[in-house]
C-alpha positions in Angstrom: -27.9 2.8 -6.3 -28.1 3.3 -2.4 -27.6 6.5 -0.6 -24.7 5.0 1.4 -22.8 4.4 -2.1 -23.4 8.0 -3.4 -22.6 10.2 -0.3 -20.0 7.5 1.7 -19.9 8.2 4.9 -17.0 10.4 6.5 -15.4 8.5 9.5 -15.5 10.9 12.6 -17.0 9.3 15.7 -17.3 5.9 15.3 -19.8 5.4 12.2 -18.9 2.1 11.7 -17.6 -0.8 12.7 -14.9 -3.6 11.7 -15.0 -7.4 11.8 -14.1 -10.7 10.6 -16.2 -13.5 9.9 -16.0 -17.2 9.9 -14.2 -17.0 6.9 -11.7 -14.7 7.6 -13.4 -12.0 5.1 -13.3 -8.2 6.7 -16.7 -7.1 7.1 -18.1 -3.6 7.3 -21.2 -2.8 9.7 -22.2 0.8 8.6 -24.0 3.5 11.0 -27.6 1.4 9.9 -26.6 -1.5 11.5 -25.9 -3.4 7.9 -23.3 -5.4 7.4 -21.1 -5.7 4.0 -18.8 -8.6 3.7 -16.0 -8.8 1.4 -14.8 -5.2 2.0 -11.3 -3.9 1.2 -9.2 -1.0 2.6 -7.4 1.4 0.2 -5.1 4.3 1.0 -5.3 6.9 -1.5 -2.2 8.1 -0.6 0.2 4.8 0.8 3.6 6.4 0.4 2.8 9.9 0.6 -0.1 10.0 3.7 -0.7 7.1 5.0 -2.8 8.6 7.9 -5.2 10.0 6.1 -8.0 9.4 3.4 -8.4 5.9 3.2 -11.6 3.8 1.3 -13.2 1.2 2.4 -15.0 -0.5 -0.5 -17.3 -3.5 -1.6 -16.4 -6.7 -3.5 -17.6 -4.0 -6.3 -15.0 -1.4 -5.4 -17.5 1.1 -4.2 -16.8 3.2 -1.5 -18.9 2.7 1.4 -16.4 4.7 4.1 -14.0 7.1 4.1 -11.7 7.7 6.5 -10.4 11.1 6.4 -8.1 10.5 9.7 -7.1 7.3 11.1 -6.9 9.5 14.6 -10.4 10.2 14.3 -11.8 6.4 14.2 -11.9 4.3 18.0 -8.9 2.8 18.9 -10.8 -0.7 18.5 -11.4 0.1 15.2 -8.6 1.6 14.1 -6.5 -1.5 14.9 -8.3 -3.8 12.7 -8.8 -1.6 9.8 -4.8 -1.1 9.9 -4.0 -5.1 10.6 -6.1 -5.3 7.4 -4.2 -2.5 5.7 -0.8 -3.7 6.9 -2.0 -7.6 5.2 -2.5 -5.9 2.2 0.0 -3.9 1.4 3.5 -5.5 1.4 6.0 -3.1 0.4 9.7 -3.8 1.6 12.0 -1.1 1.9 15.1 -1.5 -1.0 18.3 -0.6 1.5 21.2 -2.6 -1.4 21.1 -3.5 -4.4 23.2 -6.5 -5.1 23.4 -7.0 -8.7 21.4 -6.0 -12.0 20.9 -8.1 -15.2 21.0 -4.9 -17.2 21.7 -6.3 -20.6 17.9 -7.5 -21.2 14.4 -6.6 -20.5 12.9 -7.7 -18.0 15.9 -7.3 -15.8 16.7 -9.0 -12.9 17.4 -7.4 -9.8 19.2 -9.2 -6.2 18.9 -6.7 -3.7 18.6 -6.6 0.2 15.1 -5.4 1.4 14.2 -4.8 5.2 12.6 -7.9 5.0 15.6 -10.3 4.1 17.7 -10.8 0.5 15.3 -10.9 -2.9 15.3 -11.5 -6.1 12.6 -9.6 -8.7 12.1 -8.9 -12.1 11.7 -5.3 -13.4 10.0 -5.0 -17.0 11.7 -1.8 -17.8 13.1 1.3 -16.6 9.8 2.8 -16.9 8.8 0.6 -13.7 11.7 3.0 -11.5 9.6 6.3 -10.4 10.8 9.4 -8.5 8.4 9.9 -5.7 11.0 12.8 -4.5 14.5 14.1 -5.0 15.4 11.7 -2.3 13.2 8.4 -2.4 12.3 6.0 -5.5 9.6 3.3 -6.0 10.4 0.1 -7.9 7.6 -2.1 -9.4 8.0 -5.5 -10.1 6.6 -7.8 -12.9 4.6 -8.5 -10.2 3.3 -5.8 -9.1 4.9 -5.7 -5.7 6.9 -2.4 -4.6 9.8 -2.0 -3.2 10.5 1.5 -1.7 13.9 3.2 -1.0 13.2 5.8 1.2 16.2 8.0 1.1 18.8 7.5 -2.0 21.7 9.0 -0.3 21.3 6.0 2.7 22.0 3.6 -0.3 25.8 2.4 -0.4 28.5 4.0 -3.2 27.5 0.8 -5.9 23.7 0.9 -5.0 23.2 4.2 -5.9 25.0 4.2 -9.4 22.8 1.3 -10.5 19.8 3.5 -9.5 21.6 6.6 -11.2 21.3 4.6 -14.7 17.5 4.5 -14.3 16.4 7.6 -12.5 
């Protein structure tokens, strides 16, 4: 196993850089001038701190970077590495929730998202978590999320649908 694998290197200064080859693939050039292509970013924390602590990994899903602040990397490369992010993580914000099949399992929802009207299936109520006293993530068969930031901006109906689950 390399060095670079073992002790991943903490982003502070510009140890790395960002790119995209011909194939559209992110690729990683690390403070040795090698390049690893195929790289993903991963926030440890997407909800909670999305600033901070964020992987960069190999087809393998070894870390090769770590960001610790997303205000520490160059500007350059801090706006490809959060295109990237922003590409791969797709979670609409819940603001209504139209109508619930709530007689079976996997339930239907309708609801209106911040990115237009949807439709999704939920396999249980176990897929309904309390991130805080205030905000909720739903997770679809799917696995997409769908976030609702603040419960009490949910309208009267929305929010006793949500009461049944949380």
């Amino acid at each position: 196993m390399s060095n670079e694998t073992e002790n991943p290197t903490i982003a502070a200064g510009g140890a790395f850089g960002l790119s995209h080859d011909s194939w559209g693939r992110l690729v990683l050039i690390d403070s040795t001038g090698r390049r690893h292509s195929g790289v993903e970013p991963v926030r440890a924390f997407p909800i909670a701190d999305p600033q901070h602590w964020i992987s960069i990994c190999d087809a393998e899903g070894r870390e090769l970077v770590l960001v610790e602040d997303l205000a520490n990397i160059p500007p350059a490369v801090r706006q490809v590495l959060e295109d990237e992010l922003a590409r791969r993580e797709f979670v609409p914000h819940l603001r209504r929730i139209i109508k619930v099949s709530t007689d079976v399992e996997p339930s239907e929802w309708e609801v209106e998202t911040d990115r237009g009207p949807t439709r999704f299936l939920l396999n249980s109520g176990d897929d309904i978590r309390r991130l805080s006293p205030y905000s909720a993530l739903l997770i679809d068969v799917h696995g997409t999320r769908y976030l609702i930031e603040d419960t009490r901006q949910l309208d009267t109906p929305s929010r006793r649908v949500l009461e049944l689950y949380l």
